[in-house]
C-alpha positions as CSV (number, residue, x, y, z in Angstrom):
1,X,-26.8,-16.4,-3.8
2,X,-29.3,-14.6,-5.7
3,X,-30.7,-17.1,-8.9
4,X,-29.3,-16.7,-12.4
5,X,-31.6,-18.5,-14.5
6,X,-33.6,-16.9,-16.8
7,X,-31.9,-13.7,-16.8
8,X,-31.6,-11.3,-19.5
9,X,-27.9,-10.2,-20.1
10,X,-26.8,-8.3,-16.8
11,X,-25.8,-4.5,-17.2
12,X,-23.2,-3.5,-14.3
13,X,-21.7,0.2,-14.5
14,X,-18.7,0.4,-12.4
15,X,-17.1,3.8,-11.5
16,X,-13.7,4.5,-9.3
17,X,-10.3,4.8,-9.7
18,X,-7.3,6.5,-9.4
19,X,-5.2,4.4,-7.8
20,X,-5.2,0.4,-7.7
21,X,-6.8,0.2,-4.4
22,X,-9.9,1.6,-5.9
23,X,-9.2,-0.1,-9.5
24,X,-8.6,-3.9,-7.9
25,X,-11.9,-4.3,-5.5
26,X,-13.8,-3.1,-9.2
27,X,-12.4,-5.7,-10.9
28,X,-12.8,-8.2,-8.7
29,X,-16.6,-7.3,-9.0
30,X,-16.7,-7.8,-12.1
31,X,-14.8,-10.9,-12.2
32,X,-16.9,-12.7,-10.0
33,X,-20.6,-11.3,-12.4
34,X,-18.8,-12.4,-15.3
35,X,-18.1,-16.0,-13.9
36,X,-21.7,-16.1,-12.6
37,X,-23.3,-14.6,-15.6
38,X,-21.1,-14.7,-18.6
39,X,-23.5,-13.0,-21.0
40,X,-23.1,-10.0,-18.5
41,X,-22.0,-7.0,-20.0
42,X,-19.5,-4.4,-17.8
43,X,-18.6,-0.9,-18.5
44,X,-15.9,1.3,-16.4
45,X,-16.7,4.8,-16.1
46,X,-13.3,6.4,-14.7
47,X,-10.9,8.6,-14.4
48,X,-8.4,9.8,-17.8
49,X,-5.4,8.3,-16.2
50,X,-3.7,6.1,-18.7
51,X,-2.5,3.4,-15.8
52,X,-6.2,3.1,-15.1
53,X,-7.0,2.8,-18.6
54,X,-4.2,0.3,-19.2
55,X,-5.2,-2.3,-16.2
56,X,-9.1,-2.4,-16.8
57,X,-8.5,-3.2,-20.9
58,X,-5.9,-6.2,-19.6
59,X,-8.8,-7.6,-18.6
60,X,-10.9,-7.3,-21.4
61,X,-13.7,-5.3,-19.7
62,X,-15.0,-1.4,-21.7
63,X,-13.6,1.2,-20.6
64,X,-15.2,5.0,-21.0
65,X,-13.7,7.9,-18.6
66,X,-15.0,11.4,-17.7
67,X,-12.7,14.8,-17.2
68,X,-13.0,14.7,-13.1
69,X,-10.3,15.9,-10.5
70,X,-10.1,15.6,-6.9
71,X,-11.4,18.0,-4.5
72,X,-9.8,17.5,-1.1
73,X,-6.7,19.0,0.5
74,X,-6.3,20.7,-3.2
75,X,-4.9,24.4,-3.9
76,X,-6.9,27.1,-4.5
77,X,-6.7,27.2,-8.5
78,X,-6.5,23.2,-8.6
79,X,-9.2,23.5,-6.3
80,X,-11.1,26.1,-8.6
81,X,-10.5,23.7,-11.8
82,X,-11.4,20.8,-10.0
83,X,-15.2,22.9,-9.6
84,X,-15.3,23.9,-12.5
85,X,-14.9,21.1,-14.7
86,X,-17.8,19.1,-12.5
87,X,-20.7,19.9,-14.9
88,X,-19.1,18.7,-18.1
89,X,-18.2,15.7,-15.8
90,X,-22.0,15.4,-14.7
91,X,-22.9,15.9,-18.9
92,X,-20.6,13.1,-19.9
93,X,-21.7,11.1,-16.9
94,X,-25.0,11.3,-18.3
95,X,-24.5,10.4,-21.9
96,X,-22.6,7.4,-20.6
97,X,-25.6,6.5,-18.5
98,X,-28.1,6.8,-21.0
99,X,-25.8,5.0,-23.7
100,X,-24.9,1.9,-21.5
101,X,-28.6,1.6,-19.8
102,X,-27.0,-0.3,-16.4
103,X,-29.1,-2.3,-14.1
104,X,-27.2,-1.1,-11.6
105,X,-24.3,1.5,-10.8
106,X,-21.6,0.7,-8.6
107,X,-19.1,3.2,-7.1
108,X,-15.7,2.1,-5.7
109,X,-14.5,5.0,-4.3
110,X,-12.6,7.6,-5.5
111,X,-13.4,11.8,-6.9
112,X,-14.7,10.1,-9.7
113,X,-17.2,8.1,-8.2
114,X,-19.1,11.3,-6.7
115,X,-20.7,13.0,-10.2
116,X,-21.2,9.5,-12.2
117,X,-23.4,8.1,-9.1
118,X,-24.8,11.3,-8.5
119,X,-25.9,11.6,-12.1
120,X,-27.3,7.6,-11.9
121,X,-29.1,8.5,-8.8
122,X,-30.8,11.3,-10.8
123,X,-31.5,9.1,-13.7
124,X,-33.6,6.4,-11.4
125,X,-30.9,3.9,-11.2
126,X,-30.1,1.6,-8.1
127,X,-26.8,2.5,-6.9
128,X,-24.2,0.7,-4.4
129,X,-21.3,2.3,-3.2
130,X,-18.2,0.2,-1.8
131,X,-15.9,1.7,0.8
132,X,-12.7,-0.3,1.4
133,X,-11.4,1.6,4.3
134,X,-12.2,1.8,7.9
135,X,-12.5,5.9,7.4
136,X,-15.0,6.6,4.4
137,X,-13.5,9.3,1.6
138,X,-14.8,12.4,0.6
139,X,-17.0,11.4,-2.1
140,X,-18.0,8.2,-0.7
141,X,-19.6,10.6,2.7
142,X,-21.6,12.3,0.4
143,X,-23.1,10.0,-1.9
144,X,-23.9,8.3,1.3
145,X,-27.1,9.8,1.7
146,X,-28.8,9.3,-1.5
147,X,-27.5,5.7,-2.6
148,X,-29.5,2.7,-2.1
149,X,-27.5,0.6,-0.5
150,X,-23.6,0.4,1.0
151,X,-21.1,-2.0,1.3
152,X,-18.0,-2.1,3.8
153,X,-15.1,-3.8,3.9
154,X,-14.2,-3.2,7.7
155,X,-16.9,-2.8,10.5
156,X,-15.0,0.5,12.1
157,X,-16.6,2.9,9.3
158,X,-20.3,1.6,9.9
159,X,-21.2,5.0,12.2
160,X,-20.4,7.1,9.0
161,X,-23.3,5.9,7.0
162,X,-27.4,5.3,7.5
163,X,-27.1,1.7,9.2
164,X,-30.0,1.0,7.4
165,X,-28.0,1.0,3.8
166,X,-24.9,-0.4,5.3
167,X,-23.8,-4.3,4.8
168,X,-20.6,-6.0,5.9
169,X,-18.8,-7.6,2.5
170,X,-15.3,-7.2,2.9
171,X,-13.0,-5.6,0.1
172,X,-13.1,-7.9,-3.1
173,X,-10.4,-9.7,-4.0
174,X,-9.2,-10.8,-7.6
175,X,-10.1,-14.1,-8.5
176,X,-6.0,-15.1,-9.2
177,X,-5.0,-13.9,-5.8
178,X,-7.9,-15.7,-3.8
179,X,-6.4,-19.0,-5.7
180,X,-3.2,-18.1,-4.7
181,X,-4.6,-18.2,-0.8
182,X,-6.1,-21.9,-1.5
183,X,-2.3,-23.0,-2.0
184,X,-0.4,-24.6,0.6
185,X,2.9,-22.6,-0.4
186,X,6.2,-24.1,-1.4
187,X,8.0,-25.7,1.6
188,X,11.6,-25.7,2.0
189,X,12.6,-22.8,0.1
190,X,14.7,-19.7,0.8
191,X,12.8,-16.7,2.8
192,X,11.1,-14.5,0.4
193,X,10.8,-10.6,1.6
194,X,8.0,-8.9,-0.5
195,X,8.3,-5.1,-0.6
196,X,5.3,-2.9,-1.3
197,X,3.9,0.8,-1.7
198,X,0.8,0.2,-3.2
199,X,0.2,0.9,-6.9
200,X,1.6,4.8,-6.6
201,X,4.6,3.3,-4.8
202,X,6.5,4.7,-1.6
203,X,9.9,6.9,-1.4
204,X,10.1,6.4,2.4
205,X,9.7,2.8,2.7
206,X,12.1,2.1,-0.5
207,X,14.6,4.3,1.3
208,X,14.2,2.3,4.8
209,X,14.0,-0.9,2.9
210,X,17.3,-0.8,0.7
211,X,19.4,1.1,4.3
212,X,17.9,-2.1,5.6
213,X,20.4,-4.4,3.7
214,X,23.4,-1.9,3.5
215,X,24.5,-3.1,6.8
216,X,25.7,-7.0,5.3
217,X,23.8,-8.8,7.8
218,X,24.3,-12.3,7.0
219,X,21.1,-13.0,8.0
220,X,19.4,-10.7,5.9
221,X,21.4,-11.3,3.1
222,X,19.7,-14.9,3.0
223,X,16.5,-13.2,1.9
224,X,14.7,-13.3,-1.2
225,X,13.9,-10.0,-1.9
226,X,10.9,-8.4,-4.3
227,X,10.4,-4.9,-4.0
228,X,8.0,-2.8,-5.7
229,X,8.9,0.6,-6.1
230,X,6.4,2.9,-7.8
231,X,7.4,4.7,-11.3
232,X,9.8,7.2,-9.6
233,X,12.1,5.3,-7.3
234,X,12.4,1.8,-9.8
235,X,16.2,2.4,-11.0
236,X,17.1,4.4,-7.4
237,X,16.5,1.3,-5.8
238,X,18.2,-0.8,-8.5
239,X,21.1,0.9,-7.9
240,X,21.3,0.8,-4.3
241,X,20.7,-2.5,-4.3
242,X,23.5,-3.4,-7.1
243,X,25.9,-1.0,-5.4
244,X,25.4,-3.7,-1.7
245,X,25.6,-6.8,-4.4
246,X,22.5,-7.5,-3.5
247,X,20.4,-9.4,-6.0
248,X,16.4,-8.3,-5.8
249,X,13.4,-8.7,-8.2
250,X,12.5,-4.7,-8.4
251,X,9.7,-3.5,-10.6
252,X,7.9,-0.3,-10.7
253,X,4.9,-2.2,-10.6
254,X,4.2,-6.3,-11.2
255,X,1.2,-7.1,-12.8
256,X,1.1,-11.0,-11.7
257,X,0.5,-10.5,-7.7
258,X,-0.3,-13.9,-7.4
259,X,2.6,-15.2,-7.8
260,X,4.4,-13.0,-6.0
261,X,2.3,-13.7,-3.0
262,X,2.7,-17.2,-3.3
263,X,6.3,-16.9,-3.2
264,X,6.1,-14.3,0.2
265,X,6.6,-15.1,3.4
266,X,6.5,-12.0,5.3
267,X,5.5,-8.4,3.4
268,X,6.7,-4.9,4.5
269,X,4.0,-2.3,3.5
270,X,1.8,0.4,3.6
271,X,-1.7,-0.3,4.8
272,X,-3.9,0.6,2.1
273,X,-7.5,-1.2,2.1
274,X,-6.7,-3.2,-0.7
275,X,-3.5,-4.7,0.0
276,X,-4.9,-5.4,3.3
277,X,-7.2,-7.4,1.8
278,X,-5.0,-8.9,-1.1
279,X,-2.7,-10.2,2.3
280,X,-5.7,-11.4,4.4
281,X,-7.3,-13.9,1.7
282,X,-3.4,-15.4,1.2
283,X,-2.5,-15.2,4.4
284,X,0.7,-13.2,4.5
285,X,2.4,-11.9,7.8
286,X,3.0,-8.0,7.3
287,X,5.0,-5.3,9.2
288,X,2.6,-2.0,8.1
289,X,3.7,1.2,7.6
290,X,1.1,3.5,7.3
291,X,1.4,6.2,4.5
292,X,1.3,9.1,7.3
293,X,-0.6,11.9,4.9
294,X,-3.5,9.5,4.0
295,X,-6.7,11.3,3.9
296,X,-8.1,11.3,7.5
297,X,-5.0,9.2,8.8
298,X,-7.2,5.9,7.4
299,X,-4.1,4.0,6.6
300,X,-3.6,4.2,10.5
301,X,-6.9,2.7,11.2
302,X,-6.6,0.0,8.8
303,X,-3.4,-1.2,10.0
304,X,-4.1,-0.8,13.8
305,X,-7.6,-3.6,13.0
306,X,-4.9,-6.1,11.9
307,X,-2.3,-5.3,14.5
308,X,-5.0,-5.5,17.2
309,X,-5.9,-9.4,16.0
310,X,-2.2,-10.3,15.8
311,X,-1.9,-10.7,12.0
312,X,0.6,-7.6,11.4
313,X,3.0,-5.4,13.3
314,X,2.9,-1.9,13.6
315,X,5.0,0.9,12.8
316,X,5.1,5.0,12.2
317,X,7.0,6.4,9.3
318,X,8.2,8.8,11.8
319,X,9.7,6.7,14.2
320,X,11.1,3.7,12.1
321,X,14.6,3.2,11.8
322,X,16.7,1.2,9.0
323,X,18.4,-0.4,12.1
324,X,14.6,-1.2,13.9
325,X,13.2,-2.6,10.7
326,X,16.1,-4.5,10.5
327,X,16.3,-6.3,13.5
328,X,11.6,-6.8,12.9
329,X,12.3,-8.4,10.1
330,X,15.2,-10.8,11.7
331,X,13.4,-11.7,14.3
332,X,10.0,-12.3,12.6
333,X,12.3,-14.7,9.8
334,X,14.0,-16.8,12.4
335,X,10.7,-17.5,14.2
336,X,8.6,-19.9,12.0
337,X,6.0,-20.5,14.6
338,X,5.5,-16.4,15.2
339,X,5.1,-15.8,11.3
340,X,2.3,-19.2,11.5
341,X,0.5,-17.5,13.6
342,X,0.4,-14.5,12.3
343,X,-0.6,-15.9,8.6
344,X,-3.0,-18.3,10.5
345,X,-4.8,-14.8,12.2
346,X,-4.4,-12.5,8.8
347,X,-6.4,-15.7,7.3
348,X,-9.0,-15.4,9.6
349,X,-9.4,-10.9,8.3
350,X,-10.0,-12.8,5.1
351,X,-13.1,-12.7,2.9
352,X,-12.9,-14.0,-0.1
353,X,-16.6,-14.1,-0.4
354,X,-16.4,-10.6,-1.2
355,X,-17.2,-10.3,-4.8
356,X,-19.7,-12.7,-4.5
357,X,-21.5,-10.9,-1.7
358,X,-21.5,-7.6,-3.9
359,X,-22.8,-9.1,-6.7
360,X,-25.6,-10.4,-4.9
361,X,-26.7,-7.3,-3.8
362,X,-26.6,-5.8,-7.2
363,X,-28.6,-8.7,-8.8
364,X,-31.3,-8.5,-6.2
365,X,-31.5,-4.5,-6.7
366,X,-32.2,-5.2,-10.2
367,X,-35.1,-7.7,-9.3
368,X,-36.7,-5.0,-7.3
């Protein structure tokens, strides 16, 4: 690791967001400075959202945002706003530059991410982009080309980017949920089912999930069950739940992951970046189901790396049944030495080192 001594108070400007799995990998980041280099100062430059706003000043860190919306797959007149709003995003990208006076800039992915780095680029500063998934976004292409250097989280999106830039760091994790991977877990408990759309939530796997236990399996019905839900579907699921008798934790969305993935023993989810990542480091067995309209199908290519190593099993949306997730998850509950080995190989797609790795990169950019 690059040497902190004599340092002046480190400058990080980090830029992202719109959903967690752009959020979490930024705060992990600047977790891990912050530990090395408390005197460090960190500023988020995002997105107006107010969930984004809300989870970044939980953990203490400035917050400023610019007016930006998303270009891709968009209508013609969101598509037309989206344009037109990009040189007052550039302007107040600018001022927050020149305000802050970063060592470094770091993108995380995201339509936000594309004018603020473009704007440090044109200001002189060193900037790092992060791409979490194994098919690179939109903005994250394009500021390819004129950033200094870019991290990956998976090896498969290496041919999108000058291999000269690229290094390998894996997808940051927070700091609570890499703790919760150095436990050994709670032996002799009751199964515990952990339910998951990512931070936006996911109406067809909270559909599947709660036809799942309508049939009274008694086997089932021995489950702990969490299930995140997403804003939209929280009391839907409540009540189909209640109306079975079935007793779940269901939230919209739980703050305290760690503890939710120490309790876990097997996770049904989609196969965002993040998540992956998040279930990697704690070593959690996972049947994925890929969100099917994910930008260039990447959910599908994220999920297929850990099916391939025999950490996660596999399914489409399209072709998934209540009764065939039923009977996956039955099978994969009554076989302790399956779900061992597949926490043992989602362990070994773990690095927790992430942040650290990152970090080290931005601290030697600023030396040079």
């Amino acid at each position: 690791m690059a040497a902190n001594s004599g340092r002046r108070p480190f400058r990080l400007l980090l830029t992202g967001g719109g959903t967690g799995g752009h959020l979490f990998p930024a705060v992990a980041t600047a977790q891990c400075l912050c530990a090395r280099l408390p005197d460090s100062r960190i500023l988020f430059v995002g997105t107006r959202r107010r969930l984004d706003r809300k989870h970044l000043e939980r953990y203490g860190f400035e917050v400023a945002a610019v007016h930006s919306y998303g270009l891709k797959g968009k209508r013609f007149w969101a598509l037309l706003q989206a344009v037109a709003v990009l040189p007052l995003t550039f302007a107040e990208a600018c001022y927050h530059l020149l305000m802050f006076r970063p060592d470094v800039v770091c993108g995380v992915g995201g339509y936000v991410t594309g004018p603020v780095v473009a704007a440090a680029w044109l200001l002189g500063k060193p900037t790092v982009i992060h791409e979490q998934n194994s098919v690179p976004g939109l903005a994250n292409r394009k500021l390819g080309k004129i950033v200094d250097r870019i991290c990956l989280s998976l090896p498969d999106c290496q041919s999108y980017f000058p291999a000269e830039k690229t290094v390998l760091t894996g997808n940051p994790v927070r700091s609570r949920i890499i703790e919760a991977g150095a436990d050994d877990g709670v032996l002799d408990k009751k199964k515990t089912l952990l339910v998951l759309g990512g931070s936006q939530g996911a109406r067809a796997i909270n559909e599947l999930v709660v036809d799942v236990f309508s049939a009274a399996d008694p086997a089932l019905l021995e489950l702990e069950i969490i299930h995140q839900t997403g804003a939209a579907d929280e009391q839907t699921v409540k009540t189909g739940y209640q109306a079975q008798g079935i007793e779940a934790e269901v939230c919209s969305f739980f703050d305290d992951m760690s503890s939710l993935y120490r309790r876990a023993d097997l996770v049904v989810s989609r196969a965002g970046a993040t998540t992956l990542a998040e279930l990697a480091v704690v070593g959690i067995p996972a049947i994925l189901i890929p969100y099917p309209h994910a930008a260039d199908n990447h959910q599908q290519k994220n999920a297929q790396r850990f099916a391939e190593q025999g950490a996660a099993r596999l399914f489409s949306q399209g072709d998934l049944t209540a009764e065939r997730l039923a009977a996956e998850i039955k099978a994969l509950i009554a076989d302790q030495d399956a779900l061992s080995t597949m926490s043992q190989n989602m362990k070994k797609l773990g690095m927790p080192d992430a942040a650290d790795r990152i970090v080290d990169l931005c601290l030697e950019m600023a030396e040079k």
